[in-house]
C-alpha positions as CSV (number, residue, x, y, z in Angstrom):
1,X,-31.0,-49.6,-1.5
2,X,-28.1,-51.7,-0.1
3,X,-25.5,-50.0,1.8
4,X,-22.7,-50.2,-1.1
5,X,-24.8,-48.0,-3.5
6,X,-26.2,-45.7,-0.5
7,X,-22.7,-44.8,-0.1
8,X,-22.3,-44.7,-3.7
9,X,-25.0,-41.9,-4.1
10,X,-23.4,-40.0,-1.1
11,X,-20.0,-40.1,-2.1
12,X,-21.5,-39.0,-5.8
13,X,-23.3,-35.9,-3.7
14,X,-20.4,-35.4,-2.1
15,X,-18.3,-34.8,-5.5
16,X,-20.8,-32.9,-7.1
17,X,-20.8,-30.6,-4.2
18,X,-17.1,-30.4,-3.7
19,X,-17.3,-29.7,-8.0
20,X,-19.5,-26.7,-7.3
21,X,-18.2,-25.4,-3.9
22,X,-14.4,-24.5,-6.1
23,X,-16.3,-23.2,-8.8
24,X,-18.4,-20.5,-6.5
25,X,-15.0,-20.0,-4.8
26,X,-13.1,-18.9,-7.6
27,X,-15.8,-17.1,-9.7
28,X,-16.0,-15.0,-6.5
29,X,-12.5,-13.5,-7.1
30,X,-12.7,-14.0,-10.4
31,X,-12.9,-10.4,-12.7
32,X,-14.8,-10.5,-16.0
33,X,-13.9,-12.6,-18.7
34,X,-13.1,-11.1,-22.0
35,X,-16.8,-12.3,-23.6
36,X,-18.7,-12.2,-20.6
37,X,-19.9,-8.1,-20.6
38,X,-21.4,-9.3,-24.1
39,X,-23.5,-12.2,-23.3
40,X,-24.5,-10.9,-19.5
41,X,-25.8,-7.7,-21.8
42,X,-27.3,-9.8,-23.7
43,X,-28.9,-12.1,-21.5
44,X,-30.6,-9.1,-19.6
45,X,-31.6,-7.3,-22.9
46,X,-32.9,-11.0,-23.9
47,X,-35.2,-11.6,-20.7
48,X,-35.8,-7.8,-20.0
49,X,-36.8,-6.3,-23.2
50,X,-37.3,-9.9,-25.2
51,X,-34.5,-8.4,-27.9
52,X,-32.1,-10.9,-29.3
53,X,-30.3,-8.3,-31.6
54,X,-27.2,-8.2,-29.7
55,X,-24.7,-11.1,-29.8
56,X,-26.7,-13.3,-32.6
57,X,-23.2,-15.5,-32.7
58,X,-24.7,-17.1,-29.8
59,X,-27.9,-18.9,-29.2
60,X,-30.0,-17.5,-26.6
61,X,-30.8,-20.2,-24.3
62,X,-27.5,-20.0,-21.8
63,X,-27.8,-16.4,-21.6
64,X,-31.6,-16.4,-21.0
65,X,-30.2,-18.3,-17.7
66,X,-28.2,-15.4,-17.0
67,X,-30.7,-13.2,-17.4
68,X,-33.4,-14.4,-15.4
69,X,-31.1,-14.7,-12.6
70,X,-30.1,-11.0,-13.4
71,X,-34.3,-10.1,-12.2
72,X,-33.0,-10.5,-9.1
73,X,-31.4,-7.0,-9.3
74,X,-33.0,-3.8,-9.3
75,X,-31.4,-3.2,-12.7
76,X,-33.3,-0.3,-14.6
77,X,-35.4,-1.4,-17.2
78,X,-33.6,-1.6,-21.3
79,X,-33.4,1.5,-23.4
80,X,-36.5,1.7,-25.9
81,X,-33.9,1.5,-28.8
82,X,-31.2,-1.7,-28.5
83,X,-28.3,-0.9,-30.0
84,X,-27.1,-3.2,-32.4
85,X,-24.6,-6.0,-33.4
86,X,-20.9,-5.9,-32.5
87,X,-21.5,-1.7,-31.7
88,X,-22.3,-1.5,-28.3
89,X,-19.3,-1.3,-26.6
90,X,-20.2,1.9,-25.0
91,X,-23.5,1.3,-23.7
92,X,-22.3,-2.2,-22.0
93,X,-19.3,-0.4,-20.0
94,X,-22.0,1.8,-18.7
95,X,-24.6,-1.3,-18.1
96,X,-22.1,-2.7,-16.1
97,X,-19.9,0.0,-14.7
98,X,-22.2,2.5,-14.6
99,X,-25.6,1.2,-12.8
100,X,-27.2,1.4,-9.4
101,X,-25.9,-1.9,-9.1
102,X,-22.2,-2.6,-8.5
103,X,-20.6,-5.1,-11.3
104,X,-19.4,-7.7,-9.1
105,X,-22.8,-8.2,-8.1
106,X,-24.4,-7.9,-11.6
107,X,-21.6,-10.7,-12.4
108,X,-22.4,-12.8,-9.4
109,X,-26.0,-13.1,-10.4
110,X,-25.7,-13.6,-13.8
111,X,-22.7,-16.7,-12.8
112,X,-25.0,-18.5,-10.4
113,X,-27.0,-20.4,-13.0
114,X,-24.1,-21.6,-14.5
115,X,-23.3,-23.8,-11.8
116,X,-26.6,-25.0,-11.9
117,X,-25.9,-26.1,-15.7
118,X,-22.6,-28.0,-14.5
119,X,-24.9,-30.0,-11.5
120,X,-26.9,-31.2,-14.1
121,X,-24.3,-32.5,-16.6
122,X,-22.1,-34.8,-13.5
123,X,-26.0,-36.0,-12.6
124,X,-27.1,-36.7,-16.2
125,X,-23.2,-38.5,-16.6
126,X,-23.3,-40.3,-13.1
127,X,-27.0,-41.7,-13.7
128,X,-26.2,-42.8,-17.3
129,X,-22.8,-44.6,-16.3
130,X,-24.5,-46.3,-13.7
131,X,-27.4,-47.5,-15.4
132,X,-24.9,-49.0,-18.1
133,X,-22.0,-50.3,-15.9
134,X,-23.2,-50.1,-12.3
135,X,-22.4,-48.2,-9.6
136,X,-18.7,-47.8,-9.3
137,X,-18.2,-47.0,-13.0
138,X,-20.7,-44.6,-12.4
139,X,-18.3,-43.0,-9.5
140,X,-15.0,-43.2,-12.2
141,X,-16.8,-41.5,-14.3
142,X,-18.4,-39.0,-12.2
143,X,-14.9,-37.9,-10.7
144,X,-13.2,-37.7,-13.8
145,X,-15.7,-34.8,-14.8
146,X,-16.6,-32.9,-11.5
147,X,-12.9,-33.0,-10.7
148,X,-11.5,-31.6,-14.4
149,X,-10.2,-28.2,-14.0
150,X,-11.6,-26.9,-17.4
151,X,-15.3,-28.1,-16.1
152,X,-14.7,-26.1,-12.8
153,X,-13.2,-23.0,-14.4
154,X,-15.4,-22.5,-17.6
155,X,-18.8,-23.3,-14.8
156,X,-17.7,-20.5,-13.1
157,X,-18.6,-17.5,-16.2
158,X,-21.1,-16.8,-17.9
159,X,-20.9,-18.6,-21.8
160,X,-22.5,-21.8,-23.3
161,X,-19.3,-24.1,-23.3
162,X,-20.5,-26.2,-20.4
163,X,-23.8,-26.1,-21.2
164,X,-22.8,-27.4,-24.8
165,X,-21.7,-30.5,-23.3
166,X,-24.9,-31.3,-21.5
167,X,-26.7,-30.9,-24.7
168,X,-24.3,-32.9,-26.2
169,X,-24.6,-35.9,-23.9
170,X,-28.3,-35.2,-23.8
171,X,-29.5,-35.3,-27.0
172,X,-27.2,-39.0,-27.9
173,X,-28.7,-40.3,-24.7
174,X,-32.4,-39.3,-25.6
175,X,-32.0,-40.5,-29.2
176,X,-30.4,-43.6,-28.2
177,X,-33.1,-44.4,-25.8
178,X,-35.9,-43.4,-28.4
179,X,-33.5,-45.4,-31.4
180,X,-33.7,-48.1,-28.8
181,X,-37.7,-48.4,-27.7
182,X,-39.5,-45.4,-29.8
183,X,-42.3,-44.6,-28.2
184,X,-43.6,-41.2,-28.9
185,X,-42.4,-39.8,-25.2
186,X,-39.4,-40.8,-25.9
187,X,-39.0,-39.9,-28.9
188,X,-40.4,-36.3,-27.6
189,X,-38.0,-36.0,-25.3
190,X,-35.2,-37.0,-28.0
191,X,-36.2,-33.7,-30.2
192,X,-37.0,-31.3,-26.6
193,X,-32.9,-32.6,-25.8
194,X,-31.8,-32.2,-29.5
195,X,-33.6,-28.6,-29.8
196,X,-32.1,-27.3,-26.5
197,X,-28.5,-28.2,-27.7
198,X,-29.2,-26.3,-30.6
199,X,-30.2,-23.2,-29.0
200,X,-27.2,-23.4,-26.8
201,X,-24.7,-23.5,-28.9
202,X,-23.8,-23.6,-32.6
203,X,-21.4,-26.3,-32.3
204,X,-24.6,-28.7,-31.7
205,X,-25.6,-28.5,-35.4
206,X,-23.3,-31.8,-35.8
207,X,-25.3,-33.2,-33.4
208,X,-27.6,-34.8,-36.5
209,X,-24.9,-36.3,-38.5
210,X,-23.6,-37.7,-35.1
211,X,-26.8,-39.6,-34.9
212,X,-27.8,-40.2,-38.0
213,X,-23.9,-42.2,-37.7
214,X,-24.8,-43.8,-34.7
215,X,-28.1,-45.0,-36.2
216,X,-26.8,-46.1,-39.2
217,X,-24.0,-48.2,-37.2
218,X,-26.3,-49.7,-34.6
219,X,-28.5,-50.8,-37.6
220,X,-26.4,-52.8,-39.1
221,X,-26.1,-55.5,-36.3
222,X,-29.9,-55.9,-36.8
223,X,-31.5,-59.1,-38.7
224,X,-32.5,-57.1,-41.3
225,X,-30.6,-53.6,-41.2
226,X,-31.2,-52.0,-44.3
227,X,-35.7,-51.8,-43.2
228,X,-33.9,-51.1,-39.1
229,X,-32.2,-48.2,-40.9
230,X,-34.6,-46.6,-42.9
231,X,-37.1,-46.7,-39.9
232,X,-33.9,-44.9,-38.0
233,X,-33.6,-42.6,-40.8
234,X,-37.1,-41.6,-40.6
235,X,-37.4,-41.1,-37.0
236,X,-34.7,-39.1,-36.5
237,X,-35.9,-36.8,-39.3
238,X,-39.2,-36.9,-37.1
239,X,-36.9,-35.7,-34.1
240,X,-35.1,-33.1,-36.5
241,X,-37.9,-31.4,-37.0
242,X,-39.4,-31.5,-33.3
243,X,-35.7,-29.8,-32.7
244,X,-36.6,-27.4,-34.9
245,X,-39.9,-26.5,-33.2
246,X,-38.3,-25.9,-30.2
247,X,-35.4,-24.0,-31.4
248,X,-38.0,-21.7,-33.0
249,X,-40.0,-21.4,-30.3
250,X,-36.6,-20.4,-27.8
251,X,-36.2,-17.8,-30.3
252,X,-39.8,-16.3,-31.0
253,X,-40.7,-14.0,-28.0
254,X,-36.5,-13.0,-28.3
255,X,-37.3,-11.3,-32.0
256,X,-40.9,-10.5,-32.1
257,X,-40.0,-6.8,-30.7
258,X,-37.1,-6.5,-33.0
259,X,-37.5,-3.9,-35.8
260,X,-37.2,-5.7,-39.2
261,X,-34.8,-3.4,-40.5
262,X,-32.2,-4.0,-37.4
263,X,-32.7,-7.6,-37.7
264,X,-31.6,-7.2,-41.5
265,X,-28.8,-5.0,-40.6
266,X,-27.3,-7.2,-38.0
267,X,-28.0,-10.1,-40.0
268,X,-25.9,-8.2,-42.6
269,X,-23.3,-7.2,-40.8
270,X,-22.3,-10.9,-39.1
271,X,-22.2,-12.6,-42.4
272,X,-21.9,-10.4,-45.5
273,X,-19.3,-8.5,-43.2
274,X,-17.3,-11.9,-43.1
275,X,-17.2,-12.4,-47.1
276,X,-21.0,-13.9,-47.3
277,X,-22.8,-11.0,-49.5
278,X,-25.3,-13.9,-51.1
279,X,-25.6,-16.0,-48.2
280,X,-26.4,-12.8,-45.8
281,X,-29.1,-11.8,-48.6
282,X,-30.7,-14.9,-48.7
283,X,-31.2,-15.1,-44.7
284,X,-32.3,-11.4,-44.6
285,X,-35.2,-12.1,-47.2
286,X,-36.4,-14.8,-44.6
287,X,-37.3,-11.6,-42.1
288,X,-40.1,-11.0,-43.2
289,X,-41.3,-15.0,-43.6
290,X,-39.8,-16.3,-39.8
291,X,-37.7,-13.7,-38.1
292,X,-37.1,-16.8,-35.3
293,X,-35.6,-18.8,-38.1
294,X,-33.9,-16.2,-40.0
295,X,-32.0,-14.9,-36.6
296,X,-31.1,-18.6,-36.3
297,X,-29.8,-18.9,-39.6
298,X,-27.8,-15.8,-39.2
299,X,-26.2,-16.6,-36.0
300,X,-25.2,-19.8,-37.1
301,X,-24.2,-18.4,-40.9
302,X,-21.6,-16.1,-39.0
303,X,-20.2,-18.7,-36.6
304,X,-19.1,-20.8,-39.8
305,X,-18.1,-17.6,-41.7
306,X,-15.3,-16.9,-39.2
307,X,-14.7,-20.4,-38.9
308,X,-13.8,-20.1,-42.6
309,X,-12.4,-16.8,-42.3
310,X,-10.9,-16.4,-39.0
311,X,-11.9,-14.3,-36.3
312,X,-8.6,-12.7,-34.5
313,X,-4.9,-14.1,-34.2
314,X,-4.5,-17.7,-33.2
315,X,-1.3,-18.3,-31.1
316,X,0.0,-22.3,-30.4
317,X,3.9,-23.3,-29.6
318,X,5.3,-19.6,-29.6
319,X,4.1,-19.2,-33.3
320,X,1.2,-16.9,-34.1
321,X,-1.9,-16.8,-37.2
322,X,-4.8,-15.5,-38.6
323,X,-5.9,-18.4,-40.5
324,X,-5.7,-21.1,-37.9
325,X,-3.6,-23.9,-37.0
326,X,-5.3,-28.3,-38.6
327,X,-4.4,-29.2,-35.4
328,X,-4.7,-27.0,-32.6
329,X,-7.6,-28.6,-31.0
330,X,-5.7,-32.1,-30.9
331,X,-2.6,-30.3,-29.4
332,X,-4.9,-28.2,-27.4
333,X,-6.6,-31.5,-26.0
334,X,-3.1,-32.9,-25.0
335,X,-1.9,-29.9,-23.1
336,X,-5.1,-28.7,-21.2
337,X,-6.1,-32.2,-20.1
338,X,-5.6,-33.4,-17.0
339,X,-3.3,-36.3,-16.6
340,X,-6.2,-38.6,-15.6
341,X,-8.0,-37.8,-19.0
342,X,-5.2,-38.1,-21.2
343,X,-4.8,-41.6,-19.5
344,X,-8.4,-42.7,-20.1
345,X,-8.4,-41.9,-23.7
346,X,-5.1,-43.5,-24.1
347,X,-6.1,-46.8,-22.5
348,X,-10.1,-46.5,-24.2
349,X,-8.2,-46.4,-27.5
350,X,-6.2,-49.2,-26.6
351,X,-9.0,-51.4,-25.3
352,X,-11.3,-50.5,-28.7
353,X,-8.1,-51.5,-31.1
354,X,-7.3,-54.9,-28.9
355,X,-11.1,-55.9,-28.8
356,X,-12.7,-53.8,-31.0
357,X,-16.0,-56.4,-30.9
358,X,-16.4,-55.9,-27.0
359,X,-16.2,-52.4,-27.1
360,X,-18.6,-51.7,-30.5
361,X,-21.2,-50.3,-28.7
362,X,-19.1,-48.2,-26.5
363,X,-17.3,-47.0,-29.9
364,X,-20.5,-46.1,-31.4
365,X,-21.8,-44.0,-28.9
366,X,-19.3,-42.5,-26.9
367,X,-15.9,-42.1,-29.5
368,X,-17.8,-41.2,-32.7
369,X,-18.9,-37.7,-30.8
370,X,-15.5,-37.1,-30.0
371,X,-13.7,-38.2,-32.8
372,X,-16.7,-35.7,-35.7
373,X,-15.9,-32.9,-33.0
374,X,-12.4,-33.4,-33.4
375,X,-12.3,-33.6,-37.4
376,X,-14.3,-30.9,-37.9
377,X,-11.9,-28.7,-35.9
378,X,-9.7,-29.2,-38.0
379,X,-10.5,-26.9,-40.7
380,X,-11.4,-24.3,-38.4
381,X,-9.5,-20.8,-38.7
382,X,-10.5,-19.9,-35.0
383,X,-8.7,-21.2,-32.5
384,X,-9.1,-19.8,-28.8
385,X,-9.5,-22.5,-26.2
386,X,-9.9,-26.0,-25.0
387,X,-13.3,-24.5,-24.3
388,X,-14.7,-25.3,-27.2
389,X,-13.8,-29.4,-27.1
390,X,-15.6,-29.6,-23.7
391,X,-17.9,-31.6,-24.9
392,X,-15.6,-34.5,-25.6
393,X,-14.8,-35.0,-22.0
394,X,-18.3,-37.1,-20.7
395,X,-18.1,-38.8,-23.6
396,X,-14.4,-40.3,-22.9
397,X,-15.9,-40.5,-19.1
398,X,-18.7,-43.0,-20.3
399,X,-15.8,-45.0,-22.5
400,X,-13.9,-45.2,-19.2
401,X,-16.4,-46.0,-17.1
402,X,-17.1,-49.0,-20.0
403,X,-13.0,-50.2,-19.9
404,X,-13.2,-49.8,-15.8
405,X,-16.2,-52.6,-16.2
406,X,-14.2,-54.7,-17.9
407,X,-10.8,-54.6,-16.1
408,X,-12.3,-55.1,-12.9
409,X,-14.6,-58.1,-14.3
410,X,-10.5,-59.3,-14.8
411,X,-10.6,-59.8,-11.1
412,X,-11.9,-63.3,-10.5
413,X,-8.8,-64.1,-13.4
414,X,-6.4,-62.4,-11.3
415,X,-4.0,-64.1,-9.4
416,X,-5.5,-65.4,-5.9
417,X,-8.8,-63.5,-6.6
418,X,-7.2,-59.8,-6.4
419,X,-8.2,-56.8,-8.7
420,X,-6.9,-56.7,-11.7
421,X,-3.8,-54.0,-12.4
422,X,-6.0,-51.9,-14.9
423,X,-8.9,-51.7,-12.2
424,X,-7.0,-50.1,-9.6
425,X,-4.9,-47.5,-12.3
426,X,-8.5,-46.2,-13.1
427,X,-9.3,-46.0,-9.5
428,X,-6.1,-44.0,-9.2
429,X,-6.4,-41.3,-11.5
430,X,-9.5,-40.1,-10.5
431,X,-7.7,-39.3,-7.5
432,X,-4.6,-37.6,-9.3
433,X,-7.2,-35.5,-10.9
434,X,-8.2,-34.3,-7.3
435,X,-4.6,-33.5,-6.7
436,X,-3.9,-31.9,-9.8
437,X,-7.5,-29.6,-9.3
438,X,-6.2,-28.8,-5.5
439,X,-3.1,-27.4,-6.5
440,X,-4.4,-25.3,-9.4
441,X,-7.2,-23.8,-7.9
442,X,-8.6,-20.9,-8.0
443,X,-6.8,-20.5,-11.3
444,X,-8.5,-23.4,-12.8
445,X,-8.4,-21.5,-16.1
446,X,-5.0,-21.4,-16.5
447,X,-4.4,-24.9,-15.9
448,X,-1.7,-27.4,-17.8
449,X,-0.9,-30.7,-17.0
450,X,2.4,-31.6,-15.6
451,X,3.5,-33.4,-18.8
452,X,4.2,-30.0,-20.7
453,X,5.4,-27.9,-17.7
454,X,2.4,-26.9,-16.1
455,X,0.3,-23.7,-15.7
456,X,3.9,-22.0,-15.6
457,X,5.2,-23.2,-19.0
458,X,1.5,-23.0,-20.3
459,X,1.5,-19.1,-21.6
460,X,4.7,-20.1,-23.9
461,X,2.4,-23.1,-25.7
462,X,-0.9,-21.2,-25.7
463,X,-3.0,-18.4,-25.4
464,X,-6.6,-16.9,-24.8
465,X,-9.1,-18.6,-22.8
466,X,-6.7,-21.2,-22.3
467,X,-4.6,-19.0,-20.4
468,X,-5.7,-15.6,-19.8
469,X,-9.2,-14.3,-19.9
470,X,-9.1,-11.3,-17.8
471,X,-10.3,-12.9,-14.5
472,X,-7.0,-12.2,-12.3
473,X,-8.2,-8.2,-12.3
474,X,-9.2,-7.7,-9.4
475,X,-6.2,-9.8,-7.6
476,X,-4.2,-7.7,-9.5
477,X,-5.6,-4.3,-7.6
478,X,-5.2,-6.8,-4.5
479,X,-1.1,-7.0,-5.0
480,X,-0.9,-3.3,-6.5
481,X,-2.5,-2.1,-3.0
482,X,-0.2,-4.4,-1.0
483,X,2.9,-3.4,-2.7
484,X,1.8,0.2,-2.8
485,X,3.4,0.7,-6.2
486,X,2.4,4.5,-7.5
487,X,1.6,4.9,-11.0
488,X,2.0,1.5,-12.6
489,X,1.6,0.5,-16.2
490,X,-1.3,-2.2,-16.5
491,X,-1.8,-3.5,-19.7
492,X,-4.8,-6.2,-19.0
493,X,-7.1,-8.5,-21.6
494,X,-10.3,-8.9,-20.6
495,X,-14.0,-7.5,-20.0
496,X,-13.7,-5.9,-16.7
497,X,-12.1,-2.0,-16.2
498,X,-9.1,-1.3,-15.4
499,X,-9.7,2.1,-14.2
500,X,-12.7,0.7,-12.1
501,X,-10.8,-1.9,-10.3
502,X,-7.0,0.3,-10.0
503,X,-7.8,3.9,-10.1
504,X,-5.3,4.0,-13.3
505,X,-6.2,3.9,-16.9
506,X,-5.3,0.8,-18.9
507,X,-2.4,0.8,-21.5
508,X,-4.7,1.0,-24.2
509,X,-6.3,4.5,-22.7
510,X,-2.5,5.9,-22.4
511,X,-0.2,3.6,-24.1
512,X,3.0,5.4,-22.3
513,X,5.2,3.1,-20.6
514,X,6.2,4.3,-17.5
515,X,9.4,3.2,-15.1
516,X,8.2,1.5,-11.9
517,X,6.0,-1.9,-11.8
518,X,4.5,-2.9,-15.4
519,X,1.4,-5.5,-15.0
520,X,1.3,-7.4,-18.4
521,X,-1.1,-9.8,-19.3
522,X,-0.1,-13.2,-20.7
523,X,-2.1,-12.7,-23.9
524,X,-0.3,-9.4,-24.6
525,X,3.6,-11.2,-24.0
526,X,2.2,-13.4,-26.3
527,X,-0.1,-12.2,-29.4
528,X,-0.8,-8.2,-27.9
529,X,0.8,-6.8,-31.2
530,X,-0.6,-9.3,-33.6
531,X,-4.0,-8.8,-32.1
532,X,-4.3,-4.7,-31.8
533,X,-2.8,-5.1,-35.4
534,X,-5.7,-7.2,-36.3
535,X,-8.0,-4.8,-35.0
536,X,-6.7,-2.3,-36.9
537,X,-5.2,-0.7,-34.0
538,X,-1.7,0.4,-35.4
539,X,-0.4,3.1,-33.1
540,X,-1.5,0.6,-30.3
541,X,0.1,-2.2,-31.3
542,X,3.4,-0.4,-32.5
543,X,3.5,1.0,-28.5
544,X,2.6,-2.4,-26.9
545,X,5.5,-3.5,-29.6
546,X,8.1,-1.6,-27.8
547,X,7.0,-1.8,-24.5
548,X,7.3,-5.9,-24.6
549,X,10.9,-5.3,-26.7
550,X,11.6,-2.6,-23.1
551,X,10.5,-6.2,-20.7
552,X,12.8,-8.2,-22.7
553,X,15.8,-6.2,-23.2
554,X,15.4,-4.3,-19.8
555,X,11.9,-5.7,-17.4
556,X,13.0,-7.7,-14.1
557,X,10.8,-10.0,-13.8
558,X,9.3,-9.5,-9.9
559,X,6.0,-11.7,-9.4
560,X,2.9,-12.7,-11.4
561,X,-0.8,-12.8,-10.5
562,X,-2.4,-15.9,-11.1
563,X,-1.0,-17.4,-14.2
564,X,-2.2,-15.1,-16.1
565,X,-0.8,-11.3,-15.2
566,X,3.1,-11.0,-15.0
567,X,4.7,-8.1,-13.3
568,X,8.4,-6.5,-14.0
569,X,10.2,-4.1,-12.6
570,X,11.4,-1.5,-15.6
571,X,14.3,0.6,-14.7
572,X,14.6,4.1,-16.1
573,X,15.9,4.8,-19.3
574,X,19.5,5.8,-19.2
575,X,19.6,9.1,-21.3
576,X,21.4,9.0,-24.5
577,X,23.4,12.2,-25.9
578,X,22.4,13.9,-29.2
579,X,24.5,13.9,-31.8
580,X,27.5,16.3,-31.4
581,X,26.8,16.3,-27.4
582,X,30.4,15.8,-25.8
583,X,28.4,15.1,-22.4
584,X,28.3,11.1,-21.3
585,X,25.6,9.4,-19.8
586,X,25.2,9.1,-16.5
């Protein structure tokens, strides 16, 4: 190896260490997200007592991770009896609140993986970029990912989001190596990728039409396209079904202990209880044929039943809905990228519409992902976070990577042999990224670009994971100590206990507004109402109602924790006189 690509491969190590390094130092501080009880719950009861009846919104594989890594623990073995669906609140405060071991460590273990699942994604993107476009493409590319804030906040909790986007890039990779040369490894591995995207996250069932599209495309610049395209066709149904013998198999040891009848009930209550009666009926009589596929079928049934339906109150430029905003993603995408990424796609686009024959192949398979994920957001009623369009990002990384190639072959046309303009802009953002990832951390989560105001202005343009998950808790009991403040109101959003981490119950235990310090979550200035109202939660969101109207007319504002908690100072109530009472306020 010459010295120019050994110090390629260190300076690549180097990244993806520095990548992992700010995701273990947040997630150390960082206090349970709002889903993340759920799936570390399910995770154990998934490796520990081989039950997948909890959580079946989610395939299993990223929280099997979680799991294993939770065997660590001297956890005490599952309950004979799992309790099931969206019901278990109770018994996963006391999993994880409760135990002989302490919840920050439970969360620690369960995390770890997860970082794990991020190393792999910057080596898979770094070794593909370089075998396509050489070694210092591959570094562009690399940094643009390992230095994203939403990469190095969303690695640091337990979900599938980042692992999403490594089956993603996976599975077009493999199939476009097998579409390429299909030899029966390859095309093994192609259906092992495909099948482990699926069982990751719903989201990867477009993964099919995305390659069926890509194969359909590539086919036509063959001698004879229509007999290339119907041997594409036919492989990929091959593949297809491979996927399916692995998803199957992820999800057979998870469901043979599961009673029939709570299979059915679950089954029942994620789809028929989102306006599917006929659909949930025709999945439940599958129980008794393939309870792997029909716990599949009813995971992924209620993911596109709340897609339909909505799932909880959507909030985007100060306005608030149930049924989703067409567009949210795309203005989701502009806001929570970073500066360097919003650049990249801007100039890829460019590139493709000034020479859209150089860049075909880079069109095909690395802006067709993007562009399905994109449109099929856009009948989506659920809307929570940029998380969800992670996978776009090493897709856009490749296209850059591809541009970078060509700008810098612009070299030798440059005036007395220096690189061209473009070459050195992309070796410049990569390095605003850095800065921008620097000054955000550890609050990667709450991170905006400086083209719409920043992290500050972020909480006034969205909400939810974008913004506020819950992970600023225990800073919060941090500040509360240090300012000594007795008796504050907390009103928090997220997975972790108040009461646990302050020593006082959470606005939703006691919804009394108190004078003194008030620590508010960003979520609750912005949706709380709407979203206890939702939730059928009247009397709680009629208090949280006039507490926020009591901030507004009344709060002084007096710090914030994170981006994510704010803190006022709310005065006491001058007294008013009853009716007929000569006596004037003080």
């Amino acid at each position: 190896m010459s010295r120019d690509r050994a110090a390629t491969v260190l300076a690549a190590a180097a990244l993806v260490f520095l990548s992992l390094e700010l995701v273990r130092d947040h997630a150390r501080d960082d206090s349970l997200s709002a889903d993340e009880p759920v799936h570390i719950l399910s995770g154990w009861l998934e490796v520990s007592g081989r039950n997948a009846i909890v959580n079946i919104e989610h395939p299993p594989l990223a929280k099997i991770l979680a799991g294993l890594s939770l065997r660590s623990l001297a956890l005490p073995p599952p309950p004979p009896v799992i309790p099931m669906g969206t019901r278990f609140t109770d018994f996963g405060h006391e999993f994880l609140f409760e135990n002989r071991v302490s919840p920050d460590a439970i969360a620690a273990a369960a995390r770890a993986p997860f970082r794990g699942v991020l190393a792999a994604l910057l080596l898979l993107l770094f070794a593909a970029a370089w075998s396509r476009y050489g070694p210092a493409a591959a570094l562009v590319a690399l940094l643009l990912v390992a230095l994203d804030p939403n990469f190095v906040a969303h690695a640091g909790v337990v979900h599938t989001d980042v692992g999403a986007s490594l089956g993603f890039l996976a599975a077009v990779l493999s199939w476009e190596a097998a579409r390429r040369r299909p030899t029966l490894l390859r095309l093994a591995l192609a259906a092992l990728a495909l099948g482990l995207a699926l069982a990751t996250k719903f989201s990867a069932i477009l993964l099919p039409p995305i390659l069926l599209l890509q194969s359909l495309l590539a086919s036509r610049r063959d001698p004879r396209p229509g007999r290339a395209a119907t041997r594409a066709v036919l492989r990929l149904a091959a593949v297809v079904m491979g996927a399916l013998v692995v998803v199957l198999a992820v999800y057979a040891p998870l469901s043979a202990r599961m009673s029939p009848d709570h299979q059915r009930a679950v089954i029942h209550e994620m789809v028929a209880g989102r306006g599917a009666p006929r659909l949930s009926a025709a999945i439940e009589s599958l129980v008794p044929v393939s309870r792997p596929l029909a716990h599949y079928l009813g995971g992924l049934a209620s993911v596109l039943r709340q897609s339909a339906v909505g799932g909880g109150v959507n909030y985007l430029f100060g306005k608030s809905s149930v049924h989703g905003f067409p567009f949210y993603f795309f203005a989701a995408f502009a806001l929570k990228s970073s500066i360097a990424f919003l650049a990249v796609t801007a100039v890829t686009l460019v590139s493709f519409l000034r020479r859209p024959a150089g860049l075909a192949e880079e069109a095909r398979l690395f802006l067709l992902p993007p562009a399905i994920l994109f449109l099929s957001s856009i009948g989506s009623a659920y809307n929570i976070g940029i998380r969800h369009m992670l996978p776009v990002y090493p897709f856009l990384a490749l296209a850059a990577a591809a541009v970078f190639v060509r700008a810098a072959a612009a070299r030798g046309r440059a005036t007395r042999g220096g690189p061209a303009p473009a070459a050195l802009a992309l070796l410049a953002l990569p390095l605003v990224a850095g800065y921008e990832l620097l000054r955000i951390h550890p609050h990667e989560l709450s991170y905006f670009n400086a083209f719409v105001g920043g992290p500050e202005n972020g909480r006034k343009l969205l909400s939810d994971s974008n913004v506020d998950w819950g992970l600023d808790l225990k800073r919060l009991a941090r500040e509360l100590e240090r300012r000594r403040a007795p008796k504050p109101t907390i009103v928090y959003f997220g997975g972790d206990d108040v009461l646990y981490r302050t020593g006082v119950p959470d606005f939703a235990a006691d919804p009394i507004p108190r004078p003194g310090l008030v620590a508010i979550s960003a979520f609750h200035l912005a949706v709380g109402p709407e979203f206890h109202d939702y939730h059928g939660a009247h009397d709680l969101a009629a208090a949280l109602r006039r507490l926020n109207g009591e901030l507004a007319s009344r709060g002084r504002p007096v710090g914030r924790v994170g981006y994510s908690i704010y803190l006022f100072e709310l005065p006491v109530a001058a007294s008013r006189p009853e009716p007929g009472d000569n006596r004037h306020p003080p």
